[in-house]
C-alpha positions as CSV (number, residue, x, y, z in Angstrom):
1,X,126.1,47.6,112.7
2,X,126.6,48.0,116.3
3,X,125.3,45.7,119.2
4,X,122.0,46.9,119.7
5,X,120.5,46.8,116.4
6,X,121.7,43.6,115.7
7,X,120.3,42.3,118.6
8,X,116.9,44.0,117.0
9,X,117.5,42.0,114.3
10,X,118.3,38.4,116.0
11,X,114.9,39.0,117.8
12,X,113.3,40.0,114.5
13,X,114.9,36.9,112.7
14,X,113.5,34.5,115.8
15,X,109.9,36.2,115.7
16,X,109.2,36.1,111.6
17,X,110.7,32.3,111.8
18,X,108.0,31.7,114.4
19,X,105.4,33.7,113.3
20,X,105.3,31.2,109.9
21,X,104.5,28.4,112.0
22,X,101.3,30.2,112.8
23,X,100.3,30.4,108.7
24,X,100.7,26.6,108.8
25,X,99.1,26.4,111.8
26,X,95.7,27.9,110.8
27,X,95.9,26.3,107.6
28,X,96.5,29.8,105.9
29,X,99.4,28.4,103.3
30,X,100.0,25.7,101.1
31,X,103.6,24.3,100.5
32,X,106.2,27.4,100.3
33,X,103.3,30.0,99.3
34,X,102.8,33.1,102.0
35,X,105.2,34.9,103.8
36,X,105.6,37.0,106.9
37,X,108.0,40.1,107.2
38,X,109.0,42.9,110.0
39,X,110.3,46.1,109.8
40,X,113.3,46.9,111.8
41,X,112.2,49.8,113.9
42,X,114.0,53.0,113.5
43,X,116.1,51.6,110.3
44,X,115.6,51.6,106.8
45,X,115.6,47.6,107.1
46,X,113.1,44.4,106.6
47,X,113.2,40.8,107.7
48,X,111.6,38.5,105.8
49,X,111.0,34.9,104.7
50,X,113.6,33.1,102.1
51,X,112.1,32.0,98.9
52,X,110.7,28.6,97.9
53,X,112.1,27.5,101.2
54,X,109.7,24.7,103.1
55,X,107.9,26.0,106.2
56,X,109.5,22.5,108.2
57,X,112.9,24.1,107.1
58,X,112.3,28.1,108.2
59,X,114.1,29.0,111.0
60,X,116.2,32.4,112.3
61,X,119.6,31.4,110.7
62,X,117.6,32.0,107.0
63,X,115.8,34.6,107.5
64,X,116.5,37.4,105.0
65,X,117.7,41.1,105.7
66,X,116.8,43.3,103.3
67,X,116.8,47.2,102.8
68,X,113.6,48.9,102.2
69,X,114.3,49.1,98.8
70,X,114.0,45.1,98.8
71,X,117.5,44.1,98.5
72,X,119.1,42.0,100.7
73,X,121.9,43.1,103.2
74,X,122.3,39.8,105.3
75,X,121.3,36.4,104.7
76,X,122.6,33.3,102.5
77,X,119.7,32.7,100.7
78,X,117.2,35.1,97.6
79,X,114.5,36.7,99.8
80,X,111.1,36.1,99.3
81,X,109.2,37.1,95.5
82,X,107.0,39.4,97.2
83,X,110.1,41.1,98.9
84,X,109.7,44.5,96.5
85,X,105.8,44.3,97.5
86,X,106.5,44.5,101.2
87,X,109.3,47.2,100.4
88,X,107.2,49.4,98.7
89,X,104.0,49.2,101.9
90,X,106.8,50.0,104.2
91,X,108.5,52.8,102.1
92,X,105.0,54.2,101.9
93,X,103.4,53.6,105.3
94,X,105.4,54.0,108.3
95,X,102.8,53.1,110.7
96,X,103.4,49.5,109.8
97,X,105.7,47.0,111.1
98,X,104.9,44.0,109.6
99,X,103.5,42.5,106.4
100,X,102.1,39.1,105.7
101,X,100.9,37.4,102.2
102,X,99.1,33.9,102.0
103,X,96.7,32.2,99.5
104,X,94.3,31.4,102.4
105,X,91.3,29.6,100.4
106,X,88.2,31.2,101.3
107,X,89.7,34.9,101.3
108,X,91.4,34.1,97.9
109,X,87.7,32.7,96.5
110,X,86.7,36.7,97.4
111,X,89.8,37.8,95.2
112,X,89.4,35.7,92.1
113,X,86.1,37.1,92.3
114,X,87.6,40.4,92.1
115,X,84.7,41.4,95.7
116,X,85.0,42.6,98.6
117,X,83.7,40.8,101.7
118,X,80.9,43.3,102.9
119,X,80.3,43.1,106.5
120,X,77.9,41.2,107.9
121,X,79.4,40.0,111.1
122,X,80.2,41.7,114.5
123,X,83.6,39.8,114.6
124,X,84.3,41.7,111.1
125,X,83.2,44.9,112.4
126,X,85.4,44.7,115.6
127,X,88.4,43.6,113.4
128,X,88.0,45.1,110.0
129,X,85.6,48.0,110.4
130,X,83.6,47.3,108.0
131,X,84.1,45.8,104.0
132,X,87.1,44.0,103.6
133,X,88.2,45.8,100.4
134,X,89.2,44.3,96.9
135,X,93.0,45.8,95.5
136,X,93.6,45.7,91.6
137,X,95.1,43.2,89.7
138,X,99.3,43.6,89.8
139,X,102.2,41.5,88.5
140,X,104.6,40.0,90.9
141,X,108.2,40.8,91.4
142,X,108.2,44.9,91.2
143,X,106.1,47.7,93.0
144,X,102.9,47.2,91.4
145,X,101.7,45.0,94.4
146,X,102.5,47.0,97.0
147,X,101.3,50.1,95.3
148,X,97.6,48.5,94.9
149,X,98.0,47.6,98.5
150,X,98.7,51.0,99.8
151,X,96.6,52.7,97.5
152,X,93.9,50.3,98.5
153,X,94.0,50.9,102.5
154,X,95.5,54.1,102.5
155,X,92.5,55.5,105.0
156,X,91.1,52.1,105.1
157,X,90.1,50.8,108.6
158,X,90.5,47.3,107.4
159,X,94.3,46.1,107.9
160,X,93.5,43.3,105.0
161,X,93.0,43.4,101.4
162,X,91.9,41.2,98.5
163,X,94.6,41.7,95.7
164,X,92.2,40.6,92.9
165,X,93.1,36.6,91.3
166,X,95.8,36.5,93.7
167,X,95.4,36.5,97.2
168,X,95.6,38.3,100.7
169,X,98.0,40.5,102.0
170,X,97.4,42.2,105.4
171,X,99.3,44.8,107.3
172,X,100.3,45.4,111.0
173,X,101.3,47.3,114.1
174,X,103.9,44.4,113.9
175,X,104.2,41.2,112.3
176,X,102.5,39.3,114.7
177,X,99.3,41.9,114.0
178,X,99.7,41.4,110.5
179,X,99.5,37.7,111.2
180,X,96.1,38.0,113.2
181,X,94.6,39.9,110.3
182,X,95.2,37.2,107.9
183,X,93.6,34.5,110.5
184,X,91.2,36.9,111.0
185,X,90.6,37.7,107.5
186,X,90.1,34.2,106.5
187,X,87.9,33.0,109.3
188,X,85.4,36.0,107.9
189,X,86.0,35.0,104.3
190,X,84.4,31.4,105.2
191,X,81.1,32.3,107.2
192,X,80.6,34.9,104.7
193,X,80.7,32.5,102.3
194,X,79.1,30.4,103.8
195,X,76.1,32.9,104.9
196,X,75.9,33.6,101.6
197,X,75.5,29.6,100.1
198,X,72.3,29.6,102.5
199,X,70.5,32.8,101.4
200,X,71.3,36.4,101.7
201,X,73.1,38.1,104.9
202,X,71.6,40.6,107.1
203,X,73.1,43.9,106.9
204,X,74.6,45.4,109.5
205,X,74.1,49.5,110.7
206,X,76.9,51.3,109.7
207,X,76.2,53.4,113.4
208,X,76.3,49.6,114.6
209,X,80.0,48.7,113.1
210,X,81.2,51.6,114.2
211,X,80.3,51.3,117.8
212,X,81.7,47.4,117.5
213,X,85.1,48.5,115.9
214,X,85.4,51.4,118.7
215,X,84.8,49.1,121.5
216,X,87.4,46.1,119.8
217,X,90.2,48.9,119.2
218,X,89.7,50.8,122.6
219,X,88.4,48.8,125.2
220,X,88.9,44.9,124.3
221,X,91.3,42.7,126.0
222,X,93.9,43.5,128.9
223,X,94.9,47.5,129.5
224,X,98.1,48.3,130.8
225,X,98.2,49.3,134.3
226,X,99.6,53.0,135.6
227,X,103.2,53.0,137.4
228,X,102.4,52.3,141.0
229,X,104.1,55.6,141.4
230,X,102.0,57.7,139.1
């Protein structure tokens, strides 16, 4: 492995360890449930969370490299359950970079319901484009997982999905975009619900989400600037 891809991969390692703070941090986890991983760009390589390991113990050192076929190539410790699930989305999906699981409460509720979270909100429109969909039911430890997942938002705006009576799993540019979409996901999965307890939502114009998810994707938040010499 020469110098620069294993620097890749010491970033990599330092970024997943800290991105699991944030899962803990929004209240998205509950003791060694979830799980955050990023592709290696340009290699046919994962890093991803150690399993059954305590979120106070995470760090770089035990993070696990694995191969896109889930196995691992570097690490002390067995990678994550959901290690073949996260395989298989980045084996089929080259877009993404990173891949993040939790049990967050109110998004789960949606999934044991085996329903997707239709979109009543402008902050789900602007994130999700719409429905938050529901994926199929799927066994841990192979490929059915991810296979539910990709087949679920394969042409899907929405980088979440409700894998039904289990939980969330979302998808990313990168793992820290993968993280956002399961705060995201979760903040929408409460007010829905939440809506819904007090009477029934107001729909929203499809024409209307899709002028709010244009806007959030393409004009939102801080643009690079030009080269001064361009």
């Amino acid at each position: 492995m020469n110098v620069e891809v294993s620097r890749q991969i010491s970033e990599l390692r330092e970024s997943v360890a800290r991105l699991h703070g944030e899962l803990t941090r929004y209240g998205l986890v509950a003791w060694t449930a979830g799980n955050v991983s990023a592709r290696v760009p340009g290699h046919e390589l994962m890093v991803i969370k150690p399993s059954g390991v305590d979120y106070d113990d995470l760090s770089a050192d035990n993070m696990v490299l694995c191969d896109l076929d889930g196995v691992p190539v570097e690490g002390e410790l067995s990678p994550s359950s959901d290690t073949a699930a996260h395989a298989y989305v980045y084996r089929a999906m080259p877009e993404v970079g990173g891949v993040v699981h939790t049990h967050s409460t109110y998004a789960t509720a949606w999934a044991a319901r085996g329903e997707s979270i239709p979109c009543h909100l402008t902050a789900q429109a602007d994130e999700f484009g719409g429905e938050i969909p529901v994926g199929p039911f799927a066994l841990i430890g192979g490929d059915d997982i991810g296979k539910g997942i990709v087949s679920t938002l394969t042409g899907h705006r929405s980088p979440a999905v409700l894998m039904r009576n289990h939980g969330v799993f979302t998808i990313g540019r990168n793992a820290r975009a993968a993280v956002k979409a399961a705060v995201m996901c979760e903040d929408v999965a409460r007010t829905a619900h939440l809506a819904r307890a007090l009477g029934q939502p107001v729909p929203m114009a499809q024409a209307d989400i899709d002028a709010l998810y244009d806007r959030y994707q393409n004009v939102y938040g801080q643009r690079s600037s030009p080269p001064a010499n361009s």
